[in-house]
N, CA, C and O atoms as a GROMACS GRO file, in nm:
protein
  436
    1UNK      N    1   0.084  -0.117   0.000
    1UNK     CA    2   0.000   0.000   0.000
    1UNK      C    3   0.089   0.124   0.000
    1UNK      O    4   0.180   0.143   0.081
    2UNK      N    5   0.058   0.198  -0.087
    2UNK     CA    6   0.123   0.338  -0.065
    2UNK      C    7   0.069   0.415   0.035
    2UNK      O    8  -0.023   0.376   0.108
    3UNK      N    9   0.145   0.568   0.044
    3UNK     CA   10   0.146   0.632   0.125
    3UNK      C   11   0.020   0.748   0.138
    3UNK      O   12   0.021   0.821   0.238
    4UNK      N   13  -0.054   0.759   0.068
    4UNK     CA   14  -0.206   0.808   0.037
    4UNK      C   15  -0.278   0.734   0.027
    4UNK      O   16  -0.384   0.781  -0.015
    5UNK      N   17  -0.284   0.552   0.057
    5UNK     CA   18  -0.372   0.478   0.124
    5UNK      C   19  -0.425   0.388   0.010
    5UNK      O   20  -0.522   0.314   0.026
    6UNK      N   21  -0.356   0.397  -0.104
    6UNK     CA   22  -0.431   0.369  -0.238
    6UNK      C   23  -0.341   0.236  -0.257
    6UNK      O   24  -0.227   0.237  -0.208
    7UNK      N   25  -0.379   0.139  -0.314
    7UNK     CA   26  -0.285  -0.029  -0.370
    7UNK      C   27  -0.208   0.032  -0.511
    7UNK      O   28  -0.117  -0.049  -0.529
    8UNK      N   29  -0.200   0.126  -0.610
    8UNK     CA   30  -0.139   0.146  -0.690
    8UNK      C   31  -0.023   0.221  -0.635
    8UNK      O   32  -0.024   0.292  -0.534
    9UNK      N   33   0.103   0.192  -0.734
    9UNK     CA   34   0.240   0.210  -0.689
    9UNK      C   35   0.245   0.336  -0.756
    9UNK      O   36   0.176   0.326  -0.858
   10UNK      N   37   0.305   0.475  -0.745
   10UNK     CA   38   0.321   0.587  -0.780
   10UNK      C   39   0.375   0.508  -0.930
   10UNK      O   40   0.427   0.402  -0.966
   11UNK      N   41   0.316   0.653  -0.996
   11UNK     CA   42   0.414   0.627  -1.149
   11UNK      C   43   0.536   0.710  -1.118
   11UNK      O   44   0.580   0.796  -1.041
   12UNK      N   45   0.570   0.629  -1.230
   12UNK     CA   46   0.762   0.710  -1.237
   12UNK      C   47   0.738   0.794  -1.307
   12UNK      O   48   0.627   0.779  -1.357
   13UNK      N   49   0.804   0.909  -1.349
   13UNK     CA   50   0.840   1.017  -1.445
   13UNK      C   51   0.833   0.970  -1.605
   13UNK      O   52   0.936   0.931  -1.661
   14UNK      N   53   0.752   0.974  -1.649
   14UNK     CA   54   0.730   0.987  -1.777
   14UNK      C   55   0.648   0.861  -1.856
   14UNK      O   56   0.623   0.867  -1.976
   15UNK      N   57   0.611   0.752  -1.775
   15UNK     CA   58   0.510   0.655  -1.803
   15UNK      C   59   0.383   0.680  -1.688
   15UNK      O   60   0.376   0.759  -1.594
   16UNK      N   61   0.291   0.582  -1.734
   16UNK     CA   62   0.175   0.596  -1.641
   16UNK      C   63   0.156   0.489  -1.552
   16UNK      O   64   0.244   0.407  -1.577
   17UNK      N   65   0.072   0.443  -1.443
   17UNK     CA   66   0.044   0.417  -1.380
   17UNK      C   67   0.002   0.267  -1.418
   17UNK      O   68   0.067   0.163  -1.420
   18UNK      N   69  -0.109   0.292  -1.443
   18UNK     CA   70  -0.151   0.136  -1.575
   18UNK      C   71  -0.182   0.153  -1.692
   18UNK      O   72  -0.190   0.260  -1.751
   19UNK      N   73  -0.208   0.021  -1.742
   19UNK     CA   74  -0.191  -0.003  -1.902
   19UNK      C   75  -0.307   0.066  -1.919
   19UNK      O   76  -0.274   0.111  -2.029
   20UNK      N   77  -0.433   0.118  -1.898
   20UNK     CA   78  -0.534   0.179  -1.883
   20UNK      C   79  -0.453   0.304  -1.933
   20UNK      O   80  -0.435   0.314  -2.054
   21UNK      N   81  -0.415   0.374  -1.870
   21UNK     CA   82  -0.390   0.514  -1.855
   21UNK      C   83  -0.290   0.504  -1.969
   21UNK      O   84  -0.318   0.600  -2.041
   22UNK      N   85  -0.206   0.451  -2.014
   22UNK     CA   86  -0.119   0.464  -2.112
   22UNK      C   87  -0.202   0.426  -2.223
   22UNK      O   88  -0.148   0.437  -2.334
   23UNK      N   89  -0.323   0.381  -2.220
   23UNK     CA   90  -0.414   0.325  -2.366
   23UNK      C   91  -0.462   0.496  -2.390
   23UNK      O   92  -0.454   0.568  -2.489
   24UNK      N   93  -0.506   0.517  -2.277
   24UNK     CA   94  -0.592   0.657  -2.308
   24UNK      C   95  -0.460   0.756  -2.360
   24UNK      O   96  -0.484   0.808  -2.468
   25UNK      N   97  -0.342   0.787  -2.310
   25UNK     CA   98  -0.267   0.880  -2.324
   25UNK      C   99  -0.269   0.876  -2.500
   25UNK      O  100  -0.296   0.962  -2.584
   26UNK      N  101  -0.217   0.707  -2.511
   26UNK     CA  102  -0.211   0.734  -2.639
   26UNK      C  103  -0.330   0.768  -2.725
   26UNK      O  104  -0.343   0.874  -2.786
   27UNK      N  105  -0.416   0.669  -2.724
   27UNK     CA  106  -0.510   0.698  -2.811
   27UNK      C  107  -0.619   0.855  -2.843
   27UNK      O  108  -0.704   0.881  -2.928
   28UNK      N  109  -0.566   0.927  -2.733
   28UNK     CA  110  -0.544   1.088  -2.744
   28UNK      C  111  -0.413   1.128  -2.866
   28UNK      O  112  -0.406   1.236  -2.924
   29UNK      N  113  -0.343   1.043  -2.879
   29UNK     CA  114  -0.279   1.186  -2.984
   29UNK      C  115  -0.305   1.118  -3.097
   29UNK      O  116  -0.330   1.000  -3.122
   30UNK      N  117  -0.287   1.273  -3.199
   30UNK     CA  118  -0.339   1.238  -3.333
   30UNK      C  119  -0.250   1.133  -3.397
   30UNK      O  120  -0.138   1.091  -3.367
   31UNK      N  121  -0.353   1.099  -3.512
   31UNK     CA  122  -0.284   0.973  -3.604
   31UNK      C  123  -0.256   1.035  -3.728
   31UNK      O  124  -0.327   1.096  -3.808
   32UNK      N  125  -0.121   1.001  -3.728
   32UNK     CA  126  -0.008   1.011  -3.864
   32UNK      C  127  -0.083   0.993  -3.969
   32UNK      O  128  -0.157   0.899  -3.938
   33UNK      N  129  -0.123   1.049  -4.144
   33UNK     CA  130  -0.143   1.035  -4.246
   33UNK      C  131  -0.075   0.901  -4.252
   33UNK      O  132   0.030   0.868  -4.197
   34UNK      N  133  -0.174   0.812  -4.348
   34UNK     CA  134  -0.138   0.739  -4.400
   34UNK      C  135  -0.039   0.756  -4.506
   34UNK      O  136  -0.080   0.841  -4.585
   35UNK      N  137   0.068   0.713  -4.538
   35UNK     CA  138   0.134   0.723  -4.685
   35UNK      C  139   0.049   0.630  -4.792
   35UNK      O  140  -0.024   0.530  -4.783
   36UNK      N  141   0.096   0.713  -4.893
   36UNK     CA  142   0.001   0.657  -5.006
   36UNK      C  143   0.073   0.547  -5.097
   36UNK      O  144   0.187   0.555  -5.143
   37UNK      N  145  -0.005   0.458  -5.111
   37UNK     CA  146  -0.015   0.341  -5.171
   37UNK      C  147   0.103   0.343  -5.280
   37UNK      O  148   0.090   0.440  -5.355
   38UNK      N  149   0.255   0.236  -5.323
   38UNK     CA  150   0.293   0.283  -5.468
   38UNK      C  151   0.237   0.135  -5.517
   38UNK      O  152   0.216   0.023  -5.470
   39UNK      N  153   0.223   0.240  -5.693
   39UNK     CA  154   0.105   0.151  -5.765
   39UNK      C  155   0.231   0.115  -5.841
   39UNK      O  156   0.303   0.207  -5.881
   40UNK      N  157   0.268  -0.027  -5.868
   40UNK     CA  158   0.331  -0.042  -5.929
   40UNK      C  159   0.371  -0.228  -5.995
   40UNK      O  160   0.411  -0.329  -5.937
   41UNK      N  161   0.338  -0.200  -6.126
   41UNK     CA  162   0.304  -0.318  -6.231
   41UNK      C  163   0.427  -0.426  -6.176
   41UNK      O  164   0.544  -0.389  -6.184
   42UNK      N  165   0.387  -0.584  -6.112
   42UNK     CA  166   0.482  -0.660  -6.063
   42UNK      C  167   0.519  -0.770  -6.177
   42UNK      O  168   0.626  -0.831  -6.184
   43UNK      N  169   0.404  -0.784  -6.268
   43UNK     CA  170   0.490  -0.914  -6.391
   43UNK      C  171   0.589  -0.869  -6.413
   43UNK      O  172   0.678  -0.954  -6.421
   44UNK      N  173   0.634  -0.717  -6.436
   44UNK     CA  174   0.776  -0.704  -6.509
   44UNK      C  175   0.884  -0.774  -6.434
   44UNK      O  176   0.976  -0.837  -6.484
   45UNK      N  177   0.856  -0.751  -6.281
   45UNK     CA  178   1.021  -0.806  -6.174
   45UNK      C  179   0.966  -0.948  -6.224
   45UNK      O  180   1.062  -1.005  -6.275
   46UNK      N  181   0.876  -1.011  -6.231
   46UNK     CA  182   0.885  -1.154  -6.224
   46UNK      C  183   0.971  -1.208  -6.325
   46UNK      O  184   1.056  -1.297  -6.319
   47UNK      N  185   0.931  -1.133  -6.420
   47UNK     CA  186   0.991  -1.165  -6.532
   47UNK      C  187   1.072  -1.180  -6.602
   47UNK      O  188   1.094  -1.257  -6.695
   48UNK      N  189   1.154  -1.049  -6.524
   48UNK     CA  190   1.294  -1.013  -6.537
   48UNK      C  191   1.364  -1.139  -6.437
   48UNK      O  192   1.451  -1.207  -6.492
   49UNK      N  193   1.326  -1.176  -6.276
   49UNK     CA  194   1.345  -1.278  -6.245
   49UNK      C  195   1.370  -1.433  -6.349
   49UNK      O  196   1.479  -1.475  -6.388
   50UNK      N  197   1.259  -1.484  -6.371
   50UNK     CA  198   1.228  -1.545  -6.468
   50UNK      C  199   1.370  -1.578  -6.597
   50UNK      O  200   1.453  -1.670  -6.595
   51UNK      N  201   1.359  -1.498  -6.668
   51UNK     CA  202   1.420  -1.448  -6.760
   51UNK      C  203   1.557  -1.462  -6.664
   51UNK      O  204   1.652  -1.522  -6.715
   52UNK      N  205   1.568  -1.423  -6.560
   52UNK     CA  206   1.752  -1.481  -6.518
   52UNK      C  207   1.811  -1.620  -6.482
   52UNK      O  208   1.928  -1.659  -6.489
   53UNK      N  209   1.660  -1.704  -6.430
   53UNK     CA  210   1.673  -1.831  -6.428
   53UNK      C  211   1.654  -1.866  -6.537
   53UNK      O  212   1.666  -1.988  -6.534
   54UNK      N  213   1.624  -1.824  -6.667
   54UNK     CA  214   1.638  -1.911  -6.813
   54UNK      C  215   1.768  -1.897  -6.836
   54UNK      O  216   1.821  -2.006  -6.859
   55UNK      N  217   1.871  -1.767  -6.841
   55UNK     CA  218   1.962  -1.744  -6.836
   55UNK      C  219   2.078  -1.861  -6.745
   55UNK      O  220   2.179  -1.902  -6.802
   56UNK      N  221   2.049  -1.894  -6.627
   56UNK     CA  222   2.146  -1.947  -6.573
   56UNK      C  223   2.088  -2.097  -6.595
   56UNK      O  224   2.108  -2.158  -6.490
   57UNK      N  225   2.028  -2.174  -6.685
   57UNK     CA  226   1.938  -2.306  -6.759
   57UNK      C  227   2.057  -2.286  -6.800
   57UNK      O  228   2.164  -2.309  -6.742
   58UNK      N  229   2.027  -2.218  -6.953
   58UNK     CA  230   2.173  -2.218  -7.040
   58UNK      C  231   2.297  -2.195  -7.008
   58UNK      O  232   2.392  -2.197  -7.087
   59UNK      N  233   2.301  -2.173  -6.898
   59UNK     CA  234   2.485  -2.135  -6.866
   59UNK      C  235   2.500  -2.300  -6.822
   59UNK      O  236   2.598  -2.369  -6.852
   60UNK      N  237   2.353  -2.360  -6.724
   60UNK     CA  238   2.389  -2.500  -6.685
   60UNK      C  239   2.412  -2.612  -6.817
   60UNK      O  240   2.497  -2.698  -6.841
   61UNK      N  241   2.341  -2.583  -6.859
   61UNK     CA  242   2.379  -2.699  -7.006
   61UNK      C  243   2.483  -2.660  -7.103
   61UNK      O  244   2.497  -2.748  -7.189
   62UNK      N  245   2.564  -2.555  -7.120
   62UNK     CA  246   2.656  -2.497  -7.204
   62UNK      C  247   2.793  -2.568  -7.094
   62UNK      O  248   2.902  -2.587  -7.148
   63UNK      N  249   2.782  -2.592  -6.986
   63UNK     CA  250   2.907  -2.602  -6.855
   63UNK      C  251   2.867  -2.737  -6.831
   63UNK      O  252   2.944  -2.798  -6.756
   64UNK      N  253   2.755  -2.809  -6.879
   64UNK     CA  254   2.718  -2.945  -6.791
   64UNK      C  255   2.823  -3.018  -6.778
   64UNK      O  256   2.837  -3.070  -6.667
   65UNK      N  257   2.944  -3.050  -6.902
   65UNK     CA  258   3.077  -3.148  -6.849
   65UNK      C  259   3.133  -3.085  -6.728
   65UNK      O  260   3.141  -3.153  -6.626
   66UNK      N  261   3.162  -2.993  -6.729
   66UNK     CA  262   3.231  -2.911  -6.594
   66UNK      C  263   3.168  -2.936  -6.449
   66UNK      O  264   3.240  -2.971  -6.355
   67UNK      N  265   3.030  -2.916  -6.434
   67UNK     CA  266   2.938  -2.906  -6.325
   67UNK      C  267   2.932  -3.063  -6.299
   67UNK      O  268   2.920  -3.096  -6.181
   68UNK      N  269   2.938  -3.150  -6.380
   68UNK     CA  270   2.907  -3.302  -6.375
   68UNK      C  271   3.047  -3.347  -6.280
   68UNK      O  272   3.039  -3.423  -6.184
   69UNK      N  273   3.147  -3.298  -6.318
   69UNK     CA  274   3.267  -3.319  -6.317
   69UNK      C  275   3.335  -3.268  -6.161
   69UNK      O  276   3.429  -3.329  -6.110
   70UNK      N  277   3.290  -3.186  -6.117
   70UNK     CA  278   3.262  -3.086  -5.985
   70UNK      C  279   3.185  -3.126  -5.885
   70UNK      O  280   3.203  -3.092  -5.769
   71UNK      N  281   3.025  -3.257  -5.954
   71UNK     CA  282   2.898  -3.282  -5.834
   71UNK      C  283   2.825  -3.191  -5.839
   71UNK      O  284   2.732  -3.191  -5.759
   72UNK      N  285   2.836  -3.106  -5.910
   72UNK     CA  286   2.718  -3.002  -5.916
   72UNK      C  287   2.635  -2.988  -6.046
   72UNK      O  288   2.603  -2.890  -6.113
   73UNK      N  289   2.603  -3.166  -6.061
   73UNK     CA  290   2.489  -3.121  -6.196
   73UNK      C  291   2.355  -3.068  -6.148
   73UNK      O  292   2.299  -2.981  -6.215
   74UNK      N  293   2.300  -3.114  -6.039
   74UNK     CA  294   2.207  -3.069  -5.966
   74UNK      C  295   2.167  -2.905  -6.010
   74UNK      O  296   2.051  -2.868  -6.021
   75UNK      N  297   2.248  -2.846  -6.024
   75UNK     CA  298   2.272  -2.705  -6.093
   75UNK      C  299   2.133  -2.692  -6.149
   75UNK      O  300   2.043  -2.626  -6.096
   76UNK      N  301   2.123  -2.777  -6.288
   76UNK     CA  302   2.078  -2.762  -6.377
   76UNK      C  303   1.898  -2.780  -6.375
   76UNK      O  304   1.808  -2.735  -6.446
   77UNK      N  305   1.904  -2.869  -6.256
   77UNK     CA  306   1.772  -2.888  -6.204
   77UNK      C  307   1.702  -2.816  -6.141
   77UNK      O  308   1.580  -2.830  -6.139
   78UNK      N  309   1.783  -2.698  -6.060
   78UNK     CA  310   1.740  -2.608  -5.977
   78UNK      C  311   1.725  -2.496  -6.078
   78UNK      O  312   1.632  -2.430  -6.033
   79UNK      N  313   1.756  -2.453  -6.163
   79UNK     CA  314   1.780  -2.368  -6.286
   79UNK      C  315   1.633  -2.394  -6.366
   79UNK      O  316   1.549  -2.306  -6.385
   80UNK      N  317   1.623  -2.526  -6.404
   80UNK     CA  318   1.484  -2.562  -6.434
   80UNK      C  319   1.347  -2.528  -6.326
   80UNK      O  320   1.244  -2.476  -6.371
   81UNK      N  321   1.355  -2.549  -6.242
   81UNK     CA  322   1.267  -2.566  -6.141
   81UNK      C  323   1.270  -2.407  -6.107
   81UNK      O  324   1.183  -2.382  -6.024
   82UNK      N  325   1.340  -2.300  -6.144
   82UNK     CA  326   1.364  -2.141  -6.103
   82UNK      C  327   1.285  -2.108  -6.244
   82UNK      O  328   1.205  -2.018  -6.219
   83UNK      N  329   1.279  -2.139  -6.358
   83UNK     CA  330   1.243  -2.159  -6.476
   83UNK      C  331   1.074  -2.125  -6.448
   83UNK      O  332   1.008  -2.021  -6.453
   84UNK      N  333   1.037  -2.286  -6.413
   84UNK     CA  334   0.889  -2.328  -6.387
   84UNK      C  335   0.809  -2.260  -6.297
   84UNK      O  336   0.694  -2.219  -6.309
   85UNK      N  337   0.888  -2.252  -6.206
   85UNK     CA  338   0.833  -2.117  -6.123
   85UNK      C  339   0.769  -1.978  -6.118
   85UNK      O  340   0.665  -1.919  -6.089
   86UNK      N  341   0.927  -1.959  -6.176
   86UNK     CA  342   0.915  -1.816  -6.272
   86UNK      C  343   0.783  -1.789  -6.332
   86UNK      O  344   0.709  -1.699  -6.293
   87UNK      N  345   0.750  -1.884  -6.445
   87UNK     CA  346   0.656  -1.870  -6.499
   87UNK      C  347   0.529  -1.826  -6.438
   87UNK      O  348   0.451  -1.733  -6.460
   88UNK      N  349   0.537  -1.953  -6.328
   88UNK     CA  350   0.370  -1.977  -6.300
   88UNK      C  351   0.370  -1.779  -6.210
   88UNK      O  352   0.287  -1.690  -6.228
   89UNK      N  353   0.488  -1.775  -6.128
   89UNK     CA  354   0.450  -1.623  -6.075
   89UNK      C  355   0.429  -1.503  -6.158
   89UNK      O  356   0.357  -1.408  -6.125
   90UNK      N  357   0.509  -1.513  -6.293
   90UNK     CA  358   0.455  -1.446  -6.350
   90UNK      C  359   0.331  -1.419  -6.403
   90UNK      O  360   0.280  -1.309  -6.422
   91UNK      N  361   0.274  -1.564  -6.432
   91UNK     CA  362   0.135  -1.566  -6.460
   91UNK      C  363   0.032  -1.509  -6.337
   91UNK      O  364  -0.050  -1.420  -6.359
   92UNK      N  365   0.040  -1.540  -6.273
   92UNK     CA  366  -0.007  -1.495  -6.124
   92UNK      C  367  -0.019  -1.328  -6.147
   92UNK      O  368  -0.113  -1.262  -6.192
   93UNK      N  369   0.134  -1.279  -6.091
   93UNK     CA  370   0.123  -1.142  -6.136
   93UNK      C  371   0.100  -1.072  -6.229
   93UNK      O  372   0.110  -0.951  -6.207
   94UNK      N  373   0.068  -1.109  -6.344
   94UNK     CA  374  -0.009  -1.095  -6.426
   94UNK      C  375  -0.133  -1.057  -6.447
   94UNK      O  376  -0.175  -0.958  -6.508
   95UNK      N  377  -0.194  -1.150  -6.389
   95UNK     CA  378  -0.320  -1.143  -6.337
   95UNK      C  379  -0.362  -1.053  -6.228
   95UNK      O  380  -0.461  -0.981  -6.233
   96UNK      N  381  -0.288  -1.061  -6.140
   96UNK     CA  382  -0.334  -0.959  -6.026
   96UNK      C  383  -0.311  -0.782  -6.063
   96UNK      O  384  -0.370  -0.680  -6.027
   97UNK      N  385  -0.183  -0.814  -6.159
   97UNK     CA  386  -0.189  -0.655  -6.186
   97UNK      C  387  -0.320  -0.634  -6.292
   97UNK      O  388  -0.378  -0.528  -6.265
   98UNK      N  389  -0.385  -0.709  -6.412
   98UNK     CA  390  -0.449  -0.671  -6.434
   98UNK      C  391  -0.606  -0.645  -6.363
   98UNK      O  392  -0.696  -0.578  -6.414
   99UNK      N  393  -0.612  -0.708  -6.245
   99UNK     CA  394  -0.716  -0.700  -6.165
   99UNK      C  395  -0.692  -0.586  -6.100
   99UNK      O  396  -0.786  -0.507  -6.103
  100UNK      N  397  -0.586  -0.548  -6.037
  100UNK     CA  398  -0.561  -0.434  -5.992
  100UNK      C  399  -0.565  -0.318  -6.033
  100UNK      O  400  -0.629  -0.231  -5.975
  101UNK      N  401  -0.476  -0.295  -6.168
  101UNK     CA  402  -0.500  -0.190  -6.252
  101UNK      C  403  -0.622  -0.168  -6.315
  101UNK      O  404  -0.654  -0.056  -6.355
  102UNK      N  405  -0.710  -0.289  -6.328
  102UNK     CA  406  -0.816  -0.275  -6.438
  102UNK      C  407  -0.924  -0.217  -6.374
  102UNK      O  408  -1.008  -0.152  -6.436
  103UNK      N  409  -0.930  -0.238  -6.227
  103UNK     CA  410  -1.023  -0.142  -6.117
  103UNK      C  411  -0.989  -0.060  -6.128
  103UNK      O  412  -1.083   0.016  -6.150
  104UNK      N  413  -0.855   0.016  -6.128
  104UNK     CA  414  -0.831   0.189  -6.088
  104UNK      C  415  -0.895   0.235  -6.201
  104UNK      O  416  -0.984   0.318  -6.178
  105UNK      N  417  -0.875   0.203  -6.324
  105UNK     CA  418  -0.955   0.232  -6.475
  105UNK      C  419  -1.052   0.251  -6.458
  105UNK      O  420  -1.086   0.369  -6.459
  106UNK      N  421  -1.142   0.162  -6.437
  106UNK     CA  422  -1.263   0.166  -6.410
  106UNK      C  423  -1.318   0.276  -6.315
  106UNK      O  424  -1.410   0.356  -6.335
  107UNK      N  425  -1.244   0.261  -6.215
  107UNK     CA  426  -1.324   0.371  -6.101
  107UNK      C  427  -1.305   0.538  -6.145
  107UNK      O  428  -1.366   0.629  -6.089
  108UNK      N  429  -1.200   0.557  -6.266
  108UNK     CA  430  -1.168   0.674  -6.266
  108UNK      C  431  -1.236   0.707  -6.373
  108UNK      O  432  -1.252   0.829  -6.371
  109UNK      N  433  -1.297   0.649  -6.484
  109UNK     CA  434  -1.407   0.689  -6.571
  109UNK      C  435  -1.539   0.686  -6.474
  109UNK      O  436  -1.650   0.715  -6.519
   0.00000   0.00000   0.00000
């Protein structure tokens, strides 16, 4: 018990008392602007992704004696499989940007 007869422990200098009182402090000050949204078309990174795992396909099959020769044909599989991927995300993002973009169109006519 404190010394004014009360079960709460004095606050310290610059917090509050309870989680109560620190909900209210805060939820008194104003709220920050949101930043605004960046709109921005994602098939291209996929693609460009994409497009670097086709790139390193052909570096694996142009090097396959070397990489075979090393234990690292495996290379060539992971290169494929970065390939297949690629794709399907691009397709994906694809899609979502045109769902995305094709609303802002819409709402602005």
């Amino acid at each position: 018990m404190s010394t004014d007869g009360t079960s709460k422990p004095p606050a310290s200098s610059g917090s509050s008392a309870s989680p109560r009182e620190a909900y209210q402090r805060v939820k008194r000050t104003p709220e920050l602007p949101a930043p605004k949204a960046v709109k921005m078309r994602m098939a291209p990174i996929a693609a460009i992704g994409t497009l670097l795992w086709a790139v390193a396909l052909l570096l694996t099959q142009i090097f396959r004696e070397e990489l075979a020769d090393a234990g690292r044909e495996w290379w060539a599989a992971c290169a494929l499989t970065g390939v297949v991927i690629g794709i399907l995300g691009t397709a994906g993002m694809a899609l979502a940007d045109r769902k995305h973009f094709g609303k802002a169109k819409r709402s602005r006519s």
